[in-house]
DRENPA-3360 file (N, C-alpha, C; in nm, 2 decimals, always signed):
BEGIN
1 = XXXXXXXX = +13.63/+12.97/+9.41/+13.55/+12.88/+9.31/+13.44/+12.97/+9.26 ~ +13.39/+13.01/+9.14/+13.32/+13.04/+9.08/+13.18/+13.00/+9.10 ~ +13.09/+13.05/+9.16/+12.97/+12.93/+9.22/+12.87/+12.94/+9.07 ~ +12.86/+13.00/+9.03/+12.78/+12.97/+8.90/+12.81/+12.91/+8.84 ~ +12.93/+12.88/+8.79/+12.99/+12.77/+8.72/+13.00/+12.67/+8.74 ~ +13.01/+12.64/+8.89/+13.03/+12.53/+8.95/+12.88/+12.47/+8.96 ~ +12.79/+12.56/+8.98/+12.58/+12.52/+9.00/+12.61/+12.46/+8.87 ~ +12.63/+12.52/+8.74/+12.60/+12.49/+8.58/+12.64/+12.37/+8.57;
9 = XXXXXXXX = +12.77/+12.34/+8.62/+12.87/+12.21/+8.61/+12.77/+12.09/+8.68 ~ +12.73/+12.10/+8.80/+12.67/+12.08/+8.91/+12.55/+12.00/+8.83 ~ +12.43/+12.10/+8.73/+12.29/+12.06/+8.70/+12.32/+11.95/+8.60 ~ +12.48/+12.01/+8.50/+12.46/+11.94/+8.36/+12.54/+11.78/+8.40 ~ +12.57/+11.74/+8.49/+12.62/+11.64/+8.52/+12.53/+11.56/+8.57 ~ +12.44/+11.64/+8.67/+12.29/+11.59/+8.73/+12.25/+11.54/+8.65 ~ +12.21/+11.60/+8.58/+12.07/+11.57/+8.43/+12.19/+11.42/+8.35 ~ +12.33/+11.45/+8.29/+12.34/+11.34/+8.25/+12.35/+11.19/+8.32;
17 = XXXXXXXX = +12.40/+11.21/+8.45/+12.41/+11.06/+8.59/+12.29/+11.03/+8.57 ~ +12.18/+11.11/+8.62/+12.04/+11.04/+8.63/+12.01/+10.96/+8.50 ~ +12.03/+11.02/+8.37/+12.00/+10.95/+8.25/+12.09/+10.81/+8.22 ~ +12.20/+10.80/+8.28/+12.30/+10.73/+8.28/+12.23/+10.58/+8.40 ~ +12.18/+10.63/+8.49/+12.15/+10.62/+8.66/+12.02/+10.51/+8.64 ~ +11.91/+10.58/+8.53/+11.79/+10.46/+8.49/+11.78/+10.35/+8.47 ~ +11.88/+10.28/+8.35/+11.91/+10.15/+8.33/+11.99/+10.07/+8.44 ~ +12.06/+10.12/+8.56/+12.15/+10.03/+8.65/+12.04/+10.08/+8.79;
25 = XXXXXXXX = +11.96/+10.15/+8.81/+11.92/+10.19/+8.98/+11.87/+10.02/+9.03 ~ +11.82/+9.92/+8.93/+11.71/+9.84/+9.01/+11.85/+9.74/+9.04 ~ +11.96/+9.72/+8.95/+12.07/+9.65/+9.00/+12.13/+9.68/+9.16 ~ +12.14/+9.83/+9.14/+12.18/+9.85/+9.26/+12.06/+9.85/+9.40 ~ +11.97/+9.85/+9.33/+11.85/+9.83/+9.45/+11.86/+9.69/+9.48 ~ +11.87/+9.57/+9.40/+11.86/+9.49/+9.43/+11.99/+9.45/+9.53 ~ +12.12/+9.50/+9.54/+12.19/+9.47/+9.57/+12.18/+9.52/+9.78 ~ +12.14/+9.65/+9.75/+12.06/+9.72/+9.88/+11.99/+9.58/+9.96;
33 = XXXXXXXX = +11.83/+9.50/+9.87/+11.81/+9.44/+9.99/+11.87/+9.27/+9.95 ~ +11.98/+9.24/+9.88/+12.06/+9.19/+9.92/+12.13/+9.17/+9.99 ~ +12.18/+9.29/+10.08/+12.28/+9.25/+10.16/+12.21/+9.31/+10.28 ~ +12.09/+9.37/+10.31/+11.96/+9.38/+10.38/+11.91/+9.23/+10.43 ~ +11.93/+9.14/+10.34/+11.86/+9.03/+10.35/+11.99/+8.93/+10.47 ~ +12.08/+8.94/+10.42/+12.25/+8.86/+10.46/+12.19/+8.92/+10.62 ~ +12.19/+9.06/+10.65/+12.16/+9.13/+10.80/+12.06/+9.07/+10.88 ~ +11.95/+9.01/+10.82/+11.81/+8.93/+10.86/+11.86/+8.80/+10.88;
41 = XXXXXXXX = +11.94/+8.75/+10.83/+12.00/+8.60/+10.78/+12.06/+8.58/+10.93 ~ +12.16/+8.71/+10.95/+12.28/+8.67/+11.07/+12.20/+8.71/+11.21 ~ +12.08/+8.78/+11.19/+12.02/+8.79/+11.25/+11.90/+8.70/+11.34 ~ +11.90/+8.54/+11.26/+11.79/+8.47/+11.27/+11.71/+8.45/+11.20 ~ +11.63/+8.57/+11.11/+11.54/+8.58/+11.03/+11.51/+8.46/+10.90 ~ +11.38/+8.44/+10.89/+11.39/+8.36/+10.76/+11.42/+8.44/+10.61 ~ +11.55/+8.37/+10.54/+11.55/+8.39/+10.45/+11.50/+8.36/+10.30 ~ +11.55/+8.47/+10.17/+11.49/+8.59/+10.20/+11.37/+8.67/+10.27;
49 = XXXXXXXX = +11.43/+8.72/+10.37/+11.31/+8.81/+10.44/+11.30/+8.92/+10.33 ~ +11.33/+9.01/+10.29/+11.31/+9.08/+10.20/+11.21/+9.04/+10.06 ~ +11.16/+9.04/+9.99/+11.13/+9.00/+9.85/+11.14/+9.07/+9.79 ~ +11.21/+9.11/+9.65/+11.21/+9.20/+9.59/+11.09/+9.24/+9.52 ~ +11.00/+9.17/+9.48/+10.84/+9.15/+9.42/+10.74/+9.21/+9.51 ~ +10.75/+9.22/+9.66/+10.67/+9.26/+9.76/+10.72/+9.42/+9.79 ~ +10.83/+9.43/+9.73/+10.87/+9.58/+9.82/+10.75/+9.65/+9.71 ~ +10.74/+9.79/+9.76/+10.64/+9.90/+9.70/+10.77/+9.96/+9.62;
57 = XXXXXXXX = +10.69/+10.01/+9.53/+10.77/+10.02/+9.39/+10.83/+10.18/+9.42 ~ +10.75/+10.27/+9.51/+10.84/+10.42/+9.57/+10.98/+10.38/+9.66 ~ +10.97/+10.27/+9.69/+11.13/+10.22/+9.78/+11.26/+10.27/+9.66 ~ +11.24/+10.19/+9.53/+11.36/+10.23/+9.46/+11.42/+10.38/+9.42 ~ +11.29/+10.46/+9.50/+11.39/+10.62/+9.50/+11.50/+10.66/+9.56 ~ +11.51/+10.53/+9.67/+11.64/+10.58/+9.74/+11.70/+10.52/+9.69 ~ +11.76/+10.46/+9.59/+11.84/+10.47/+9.52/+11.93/+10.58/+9.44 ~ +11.86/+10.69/+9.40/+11.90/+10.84/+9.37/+11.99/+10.87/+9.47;
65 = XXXXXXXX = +12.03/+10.89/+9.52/+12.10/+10.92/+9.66/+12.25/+10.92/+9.58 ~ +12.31/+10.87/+9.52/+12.44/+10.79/+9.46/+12.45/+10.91/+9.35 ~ +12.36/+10.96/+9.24/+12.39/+11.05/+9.15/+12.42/+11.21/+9.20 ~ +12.30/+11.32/+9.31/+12.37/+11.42/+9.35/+12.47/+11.41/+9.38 ~ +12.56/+11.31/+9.50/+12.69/+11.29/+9.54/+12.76/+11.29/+9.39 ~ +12.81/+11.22/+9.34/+12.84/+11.14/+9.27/+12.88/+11.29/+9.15 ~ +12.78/+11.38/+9.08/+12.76/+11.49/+9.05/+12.86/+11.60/+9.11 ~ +12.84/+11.59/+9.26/+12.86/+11.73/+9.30/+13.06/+11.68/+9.29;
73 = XXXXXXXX = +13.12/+11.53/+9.34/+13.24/+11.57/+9.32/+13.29/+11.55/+9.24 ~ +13.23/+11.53/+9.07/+13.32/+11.56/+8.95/+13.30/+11.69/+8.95 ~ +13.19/+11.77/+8.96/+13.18/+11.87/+8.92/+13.28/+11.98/+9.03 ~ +13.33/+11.93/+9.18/+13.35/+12.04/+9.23/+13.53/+12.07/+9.19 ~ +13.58/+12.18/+9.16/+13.72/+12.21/+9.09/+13.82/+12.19/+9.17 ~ +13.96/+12.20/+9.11/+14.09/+12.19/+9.25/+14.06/+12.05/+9.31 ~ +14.01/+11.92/+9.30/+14.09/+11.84/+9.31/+14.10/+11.73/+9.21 ~ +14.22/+11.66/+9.22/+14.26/+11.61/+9.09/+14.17/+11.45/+9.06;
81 = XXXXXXXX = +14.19/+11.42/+8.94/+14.11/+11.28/+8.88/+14.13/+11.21/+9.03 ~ +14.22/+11.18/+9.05/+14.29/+11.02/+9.14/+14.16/+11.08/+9.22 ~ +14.21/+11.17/+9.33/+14.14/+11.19/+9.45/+13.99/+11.18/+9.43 ~ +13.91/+11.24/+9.32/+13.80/+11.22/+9.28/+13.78/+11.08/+9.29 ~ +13.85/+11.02/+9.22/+13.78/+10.86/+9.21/+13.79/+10.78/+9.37 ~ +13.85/+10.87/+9.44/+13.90/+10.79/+9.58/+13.78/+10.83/+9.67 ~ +13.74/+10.99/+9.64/+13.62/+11.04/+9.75/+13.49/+10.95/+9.67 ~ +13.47/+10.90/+9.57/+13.37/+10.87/+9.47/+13.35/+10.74/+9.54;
89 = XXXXXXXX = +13.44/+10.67/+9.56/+13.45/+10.51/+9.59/+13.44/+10.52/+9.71 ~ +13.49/+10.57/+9.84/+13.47/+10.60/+9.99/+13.28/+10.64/+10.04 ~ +13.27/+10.75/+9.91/+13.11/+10.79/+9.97/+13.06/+10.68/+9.88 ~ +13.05/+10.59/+9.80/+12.94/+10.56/+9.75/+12.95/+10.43/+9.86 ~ +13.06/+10.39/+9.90/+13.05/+10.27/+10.03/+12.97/+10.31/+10.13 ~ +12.98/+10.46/+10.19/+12.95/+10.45/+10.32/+12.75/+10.53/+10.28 ~ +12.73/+10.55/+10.14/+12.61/+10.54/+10.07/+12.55/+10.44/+10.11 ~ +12.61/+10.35/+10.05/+12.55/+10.19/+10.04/+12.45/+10.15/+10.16;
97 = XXXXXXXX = +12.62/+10.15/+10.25/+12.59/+10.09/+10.41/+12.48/+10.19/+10.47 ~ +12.43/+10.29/+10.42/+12.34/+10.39/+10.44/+12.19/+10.30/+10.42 ~ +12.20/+10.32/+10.31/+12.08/+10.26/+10.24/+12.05/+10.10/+10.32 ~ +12.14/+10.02/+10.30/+12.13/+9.91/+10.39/+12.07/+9.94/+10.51 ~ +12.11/+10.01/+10.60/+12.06/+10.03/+10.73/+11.92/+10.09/+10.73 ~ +11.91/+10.14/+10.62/+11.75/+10.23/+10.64/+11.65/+10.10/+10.58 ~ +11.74/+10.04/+10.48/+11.68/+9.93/+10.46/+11.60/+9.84/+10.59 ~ +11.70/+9.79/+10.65/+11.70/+9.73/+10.79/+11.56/+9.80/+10.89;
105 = XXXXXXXX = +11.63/+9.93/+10.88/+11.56/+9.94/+10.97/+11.38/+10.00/+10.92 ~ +11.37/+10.01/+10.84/+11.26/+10.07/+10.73/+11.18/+9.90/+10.79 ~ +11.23/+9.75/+10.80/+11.17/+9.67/+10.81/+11.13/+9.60/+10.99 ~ +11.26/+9.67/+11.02/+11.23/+9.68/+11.16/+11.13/+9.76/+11.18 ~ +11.10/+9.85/+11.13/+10.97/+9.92/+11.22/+10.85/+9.85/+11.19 ~ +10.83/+9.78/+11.02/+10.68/+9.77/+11.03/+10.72/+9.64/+11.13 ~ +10.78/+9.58/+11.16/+10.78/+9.47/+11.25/+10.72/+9.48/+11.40 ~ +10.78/+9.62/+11.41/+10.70/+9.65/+11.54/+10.62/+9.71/+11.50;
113 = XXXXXXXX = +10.57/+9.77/+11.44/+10.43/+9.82/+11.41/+10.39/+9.92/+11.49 ~ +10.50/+10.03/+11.56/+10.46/+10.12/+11.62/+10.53/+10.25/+11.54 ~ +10.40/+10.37/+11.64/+10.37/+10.48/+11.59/+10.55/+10.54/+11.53 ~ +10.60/+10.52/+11.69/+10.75/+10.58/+11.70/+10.85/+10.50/+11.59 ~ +10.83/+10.34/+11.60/+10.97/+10.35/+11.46/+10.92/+10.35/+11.35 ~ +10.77/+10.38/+11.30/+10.78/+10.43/+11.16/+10.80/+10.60/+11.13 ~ +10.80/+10.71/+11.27/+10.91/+10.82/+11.24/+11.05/+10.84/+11.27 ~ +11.09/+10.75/+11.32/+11.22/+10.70/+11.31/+11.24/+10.65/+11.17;
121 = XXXXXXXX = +11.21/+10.56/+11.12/+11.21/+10.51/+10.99/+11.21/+10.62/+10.90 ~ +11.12/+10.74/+10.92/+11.08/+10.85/+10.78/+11.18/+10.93/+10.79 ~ +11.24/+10.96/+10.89/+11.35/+11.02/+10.95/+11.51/+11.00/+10.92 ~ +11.51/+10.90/+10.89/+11.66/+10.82/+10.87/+11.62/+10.79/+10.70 ~ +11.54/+10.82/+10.62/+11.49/+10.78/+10.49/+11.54/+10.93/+10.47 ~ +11.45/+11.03/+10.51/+11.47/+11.18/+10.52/+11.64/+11.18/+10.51 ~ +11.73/+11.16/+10.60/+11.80/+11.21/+10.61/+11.93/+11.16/+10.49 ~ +11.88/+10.98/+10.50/+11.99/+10.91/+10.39/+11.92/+10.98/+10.24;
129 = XXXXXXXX = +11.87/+10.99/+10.23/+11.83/+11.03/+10.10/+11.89/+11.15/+10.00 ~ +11.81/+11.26/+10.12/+11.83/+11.39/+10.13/+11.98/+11.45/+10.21 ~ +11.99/+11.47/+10.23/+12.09/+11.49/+10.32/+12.22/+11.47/+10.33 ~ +12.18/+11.32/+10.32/+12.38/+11.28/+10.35/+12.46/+11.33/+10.24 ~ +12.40/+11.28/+10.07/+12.46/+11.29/+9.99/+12.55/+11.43/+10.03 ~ +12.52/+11.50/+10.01/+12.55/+11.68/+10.01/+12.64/+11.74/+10.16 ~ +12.59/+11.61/+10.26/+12.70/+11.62/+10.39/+12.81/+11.57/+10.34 ~ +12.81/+11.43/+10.28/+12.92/+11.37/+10.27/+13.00/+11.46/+10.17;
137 = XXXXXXXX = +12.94/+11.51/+10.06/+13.08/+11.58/+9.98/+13.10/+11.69/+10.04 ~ +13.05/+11.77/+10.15/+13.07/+11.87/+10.21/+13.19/+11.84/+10.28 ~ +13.21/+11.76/+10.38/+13.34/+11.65/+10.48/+13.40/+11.59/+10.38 ~ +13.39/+11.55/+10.29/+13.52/+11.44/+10.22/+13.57/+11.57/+10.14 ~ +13.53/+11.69/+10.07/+13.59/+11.77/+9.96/+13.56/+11.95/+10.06 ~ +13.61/+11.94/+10.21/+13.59/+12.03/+10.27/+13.72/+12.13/+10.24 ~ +13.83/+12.04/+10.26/+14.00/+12.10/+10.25/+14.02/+12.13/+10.11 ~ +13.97/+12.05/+10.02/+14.01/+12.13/+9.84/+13.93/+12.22/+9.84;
145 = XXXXXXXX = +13.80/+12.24/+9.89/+13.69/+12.33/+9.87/+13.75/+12.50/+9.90 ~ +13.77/+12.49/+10.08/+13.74/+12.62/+10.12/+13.88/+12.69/+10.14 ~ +13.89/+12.81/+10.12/+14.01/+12.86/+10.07/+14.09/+12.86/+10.23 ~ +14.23/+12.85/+10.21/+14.34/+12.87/+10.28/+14.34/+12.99/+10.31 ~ +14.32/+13.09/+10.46/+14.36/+13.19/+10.44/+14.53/+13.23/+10.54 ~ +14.61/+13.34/+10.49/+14.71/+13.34/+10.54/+14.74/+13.35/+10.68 ~ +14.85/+13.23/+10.74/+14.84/+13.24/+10.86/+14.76/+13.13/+10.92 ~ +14.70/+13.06/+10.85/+14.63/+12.95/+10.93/+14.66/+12.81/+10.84;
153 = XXXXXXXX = +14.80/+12.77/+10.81/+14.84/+12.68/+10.78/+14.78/+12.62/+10.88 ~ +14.79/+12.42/+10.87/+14.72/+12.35/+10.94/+14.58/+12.38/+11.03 ~ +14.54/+12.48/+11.03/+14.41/+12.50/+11.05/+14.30/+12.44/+10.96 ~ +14.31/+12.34/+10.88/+14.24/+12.37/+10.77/+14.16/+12.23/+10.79 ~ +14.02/+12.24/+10.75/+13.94/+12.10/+10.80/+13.84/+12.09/+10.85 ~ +13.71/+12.04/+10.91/+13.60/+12.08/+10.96/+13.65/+12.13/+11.14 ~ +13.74/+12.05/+11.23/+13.77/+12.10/+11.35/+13.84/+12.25/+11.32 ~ +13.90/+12.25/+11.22/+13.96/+12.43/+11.24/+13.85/+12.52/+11.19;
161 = XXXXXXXX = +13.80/+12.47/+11.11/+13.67/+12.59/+11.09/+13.58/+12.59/+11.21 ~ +13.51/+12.46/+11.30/+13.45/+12.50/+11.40/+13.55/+12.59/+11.54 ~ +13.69/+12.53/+11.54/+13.72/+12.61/+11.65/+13.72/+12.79/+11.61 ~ +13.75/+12.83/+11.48/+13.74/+12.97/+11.41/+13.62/+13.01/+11.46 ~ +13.49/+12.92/+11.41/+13.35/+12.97/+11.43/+13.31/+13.02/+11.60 ~ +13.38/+12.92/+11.67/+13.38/+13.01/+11.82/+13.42/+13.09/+11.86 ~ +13.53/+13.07/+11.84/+13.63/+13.21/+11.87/+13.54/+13.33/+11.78 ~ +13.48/+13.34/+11.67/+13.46/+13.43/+11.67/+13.35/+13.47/+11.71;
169 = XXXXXXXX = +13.23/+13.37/+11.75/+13.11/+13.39/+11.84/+13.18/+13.44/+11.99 ~ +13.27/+13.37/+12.07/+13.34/+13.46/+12.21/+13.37/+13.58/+12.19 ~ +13.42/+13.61/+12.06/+13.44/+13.78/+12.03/+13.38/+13.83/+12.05 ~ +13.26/+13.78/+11.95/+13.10/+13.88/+11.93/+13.04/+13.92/+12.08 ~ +13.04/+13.78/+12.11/+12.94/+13.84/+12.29/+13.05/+13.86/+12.38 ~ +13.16/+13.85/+12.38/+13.23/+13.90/+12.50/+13.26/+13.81/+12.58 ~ +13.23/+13.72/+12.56/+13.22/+13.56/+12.66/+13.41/+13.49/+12.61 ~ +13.47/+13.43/+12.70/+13.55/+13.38/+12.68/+13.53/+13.19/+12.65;
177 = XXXXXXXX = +13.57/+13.15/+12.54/+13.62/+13.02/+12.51/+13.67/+12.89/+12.65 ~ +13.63/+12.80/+12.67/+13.72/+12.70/+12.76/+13.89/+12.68/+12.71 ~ +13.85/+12.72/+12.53/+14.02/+12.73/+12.50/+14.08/+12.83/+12.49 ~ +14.08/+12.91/+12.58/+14.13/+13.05/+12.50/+14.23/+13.04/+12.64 ~ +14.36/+13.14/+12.60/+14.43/+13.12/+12.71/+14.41/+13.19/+12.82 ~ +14.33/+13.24/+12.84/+14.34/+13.40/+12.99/+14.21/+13.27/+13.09 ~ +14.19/+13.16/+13.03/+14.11/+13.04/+13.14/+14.19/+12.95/+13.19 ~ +14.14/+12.95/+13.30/+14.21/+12.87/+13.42/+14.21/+12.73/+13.37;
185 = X = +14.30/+12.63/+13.37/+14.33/+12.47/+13.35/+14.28/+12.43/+13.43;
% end
């Protein structure tokens, strides 16, 4: 894959989602502590516990989270329309249920009002925000991504690249694997 071509593809898709992304974010925010709200509901809570008028108006950033994703797998090459629309529809679900949960728990902590679950809270905001996006297309578009090399049919996937990465860390230091065969069962 051409990485500069792929960054270019990458920014000019960025820049147009986000512009695309302004008129629908508060739909989709609202939809975040709607079903935030249903989790307080089954949970006991008086409903709406949420208010959409009360939240602070920096909450609707996490909504951005949906465009880098969203960017990175049109733009990434070698795999076809269908598959795209399938990893698109998979991450923007397991996005959602993301957001929901930070939701949740963003209100669980001021509930308890302690030091610890509001870094828990900045931490799980940290990571759904930042983070996942760019994990998730990393794991869903791992096998069209990284090249096949010869000889390692079915190796191919996040477990054959970590067992590779050992084996060639046991080379390096001399240390033998639990899986390597010259170890005792």
């Amino acid at each position: 894959m051409d990485k500069l071509k792929f960054f270019a593809g990458f920014l000019a898709l960025l820049t147009v989602l986000f512009l695309l992304w302004l008129p629908v974010y508060k739909i989709y925010f609202h939809a975040i502590v709607y079903a935030a709200n249903i989790f307080f509901w089954i949970m006991g809570y008086p409903t709406p516990y949420i208010i959409i008028t009360d939240l602070p108006s920096e909450m609707t950033i996490w909504t951005t989270h949906l465009v880098p994703f969203i960017a990175l797998v049109l733009a990434t090459p070698k795999i076809q329309p269908k598959m795209k629309g399938k990893i698109i529809l998979a991450g923007s679900l397991i996005l959602f249920l993301s957001q929901v949960s930070i939701m949740v728990g963003y209100y669980m902590a001021h509930m308890q009002d302690s030091y610890l679950a509001h870094i828990i809270t900045a931490f799980m905001i940290d990571v759904g925000v930042v983070v996942l996006p760019f994990a998730l297309w990393f794991v869903l578009v791992y096998k069209d991504v990284m090249p096949e090399r010869k000889g390692e049919e079915g190796k191919r996937g996040f477990i054959g690249f970590m067992k590779k990465l050992y084996a060639t860390n046991d080379r390096r230091t001399g240390t033998e694997s639990a899986s390597s065969p010259s170890s005792p069962d």
